[in-house]
N, C-alpha and C positions, 0 to 999 in steps of 0.2 A: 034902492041902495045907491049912494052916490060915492063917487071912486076919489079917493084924495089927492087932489095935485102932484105929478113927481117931483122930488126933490131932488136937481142935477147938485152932488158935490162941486166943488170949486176945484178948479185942476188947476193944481200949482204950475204944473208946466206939460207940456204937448203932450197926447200919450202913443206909444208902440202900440199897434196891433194887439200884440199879446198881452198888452194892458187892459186895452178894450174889453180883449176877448173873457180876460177875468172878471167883468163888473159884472154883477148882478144882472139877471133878466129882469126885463120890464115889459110882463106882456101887455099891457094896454099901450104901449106907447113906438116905435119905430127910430131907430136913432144908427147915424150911418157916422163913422168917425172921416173926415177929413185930412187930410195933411197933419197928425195929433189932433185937432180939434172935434167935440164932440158936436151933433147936429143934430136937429131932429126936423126931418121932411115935412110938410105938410100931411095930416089923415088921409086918406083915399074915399073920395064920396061912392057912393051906393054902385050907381052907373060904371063907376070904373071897377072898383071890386067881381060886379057881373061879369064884364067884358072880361077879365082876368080868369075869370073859375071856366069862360068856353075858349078862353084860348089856350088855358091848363087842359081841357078835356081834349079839343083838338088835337095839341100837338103829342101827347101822352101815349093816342093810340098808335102814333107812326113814327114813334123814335125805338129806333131800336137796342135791341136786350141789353148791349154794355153801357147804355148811356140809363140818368135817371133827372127825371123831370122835379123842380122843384120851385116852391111859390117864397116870396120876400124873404132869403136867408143871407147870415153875411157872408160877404165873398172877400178875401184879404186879397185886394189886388197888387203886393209885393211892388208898390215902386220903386221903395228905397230899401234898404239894409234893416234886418229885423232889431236893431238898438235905434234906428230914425223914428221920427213921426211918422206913421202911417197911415194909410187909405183903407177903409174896408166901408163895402156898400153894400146897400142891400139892392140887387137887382128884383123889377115885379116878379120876373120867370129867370131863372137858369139852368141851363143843359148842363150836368156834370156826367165825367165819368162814374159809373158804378164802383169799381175800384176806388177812385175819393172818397165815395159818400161811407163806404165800409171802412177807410182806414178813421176816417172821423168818427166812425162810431166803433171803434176801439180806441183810439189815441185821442180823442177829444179835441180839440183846438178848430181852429176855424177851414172852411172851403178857402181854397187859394185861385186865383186865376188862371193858374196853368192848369185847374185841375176843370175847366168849363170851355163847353165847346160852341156854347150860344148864352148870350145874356139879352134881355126883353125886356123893354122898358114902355107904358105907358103913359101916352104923355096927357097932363093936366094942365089948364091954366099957369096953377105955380110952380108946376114942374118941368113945361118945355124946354126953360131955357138951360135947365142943368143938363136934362137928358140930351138935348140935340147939341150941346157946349162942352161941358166940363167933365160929362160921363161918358160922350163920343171920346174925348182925348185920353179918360181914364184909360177906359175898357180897350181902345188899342195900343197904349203906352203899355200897358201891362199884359198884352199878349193873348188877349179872348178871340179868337179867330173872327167869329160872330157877331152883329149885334145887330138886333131888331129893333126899330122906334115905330111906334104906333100910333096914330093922330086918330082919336076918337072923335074929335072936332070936324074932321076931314072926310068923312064918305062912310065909314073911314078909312086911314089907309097906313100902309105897311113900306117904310122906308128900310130895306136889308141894305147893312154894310158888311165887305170882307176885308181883311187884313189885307193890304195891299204891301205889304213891305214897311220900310224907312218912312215912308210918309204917313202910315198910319191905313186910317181906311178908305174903301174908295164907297159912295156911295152908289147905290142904285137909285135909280128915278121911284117916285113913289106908286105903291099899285091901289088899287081899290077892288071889287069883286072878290076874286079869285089871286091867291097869291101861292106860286109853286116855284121850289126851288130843288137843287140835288145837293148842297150842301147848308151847313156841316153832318145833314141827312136827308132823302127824299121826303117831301110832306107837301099837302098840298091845303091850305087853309079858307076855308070861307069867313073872310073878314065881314058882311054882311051881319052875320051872325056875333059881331061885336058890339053893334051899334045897336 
């Protein structure tokens, strides 16, 4: 069976979040809206897919009971006024609260950035340069405490940012092996087991 090409409508002009969040699902496909603009990322080859389902199992076991672990969902990172063009991404992994993920499954609409306490991003060939650029400045414009980039090219290795204030994030040096932290929760990860 062969799947028929998507057909993106023509967007007369930028879309809100909440526009976004009306369109139709496309589950073969991944599409993250931009400043109004619709996008669609690159596939995720095989290798990165793996590394993602152990480091969903990983961190899964050591986040604790109010937070919930979740794999490529959209996240409205609220930069501008909900009648603006809007940002909503899909991060590989994000830590929400429990509380979120229950009011969205009554109220329907999208996860927001205040409501995530770690966003995870692996990085690919065509994806480094959004993740390590333009989703670093997302994800701390919009107030994600968090954020994990992960270099499967690289050992691999686990570069953790925190919210540093006004400036944005600060990063930490990159780890390889063994990577532990005590926030946004204690966990302690074997990156090895990514590669």
């Amino acid at each position: 069976m062969t799947a028929l090409p998507v057909q993106l409508a023509p967007q007369p002009q930028p879309m809100t979040a909440a526009e976004y969040a009306a369109t139709p699902e496309t589950p073969d496909h991944r599409f993250e809206l931009q400043e109004g603009a619709v996008v669609m990322p690159a596939r995720a080859v095989p290798a990165h897919q793996d590394a993602l389902a152990e480091l969903s199992v990983q961190v899964r076991v050591q986040t604790p009971p109010h937070l919930k672990v979740l794999l490529e969902i959209d996240l409205d990172l609220h930069l501008v006024p909900p009648t603006q063009p809007g940002t909503v991404r899909v991060p590989d992994l994000v830590v929400v609260t429990r509380e979120a993920f229950a009011r969205v499954g009554r109220q329907g609409g999208l996860l927001r950035a205040d409501d995530a306490v770690l966003a995870v991003e692996l990085h690919s060939t065509s994806t480094k340069r959004t993740d390590t650029v333009v989703k670093h400045s997302e994800y701390a414009d919009s107030g994600i405490g968090h954020y994990w980039m992960i270099d499967l090219l690289d050992g691999p290795s686990l570069t953790a940012c925190h919210h540093g204030g006004p400036f944005g994030y600060v990063d930490a040096e990159p780890v390889r092996g063994t990577f532990t932290a005590d926030a946004p929760f204690p966990v302690r990860l074997d990156l090895d087991q990514l590669g």
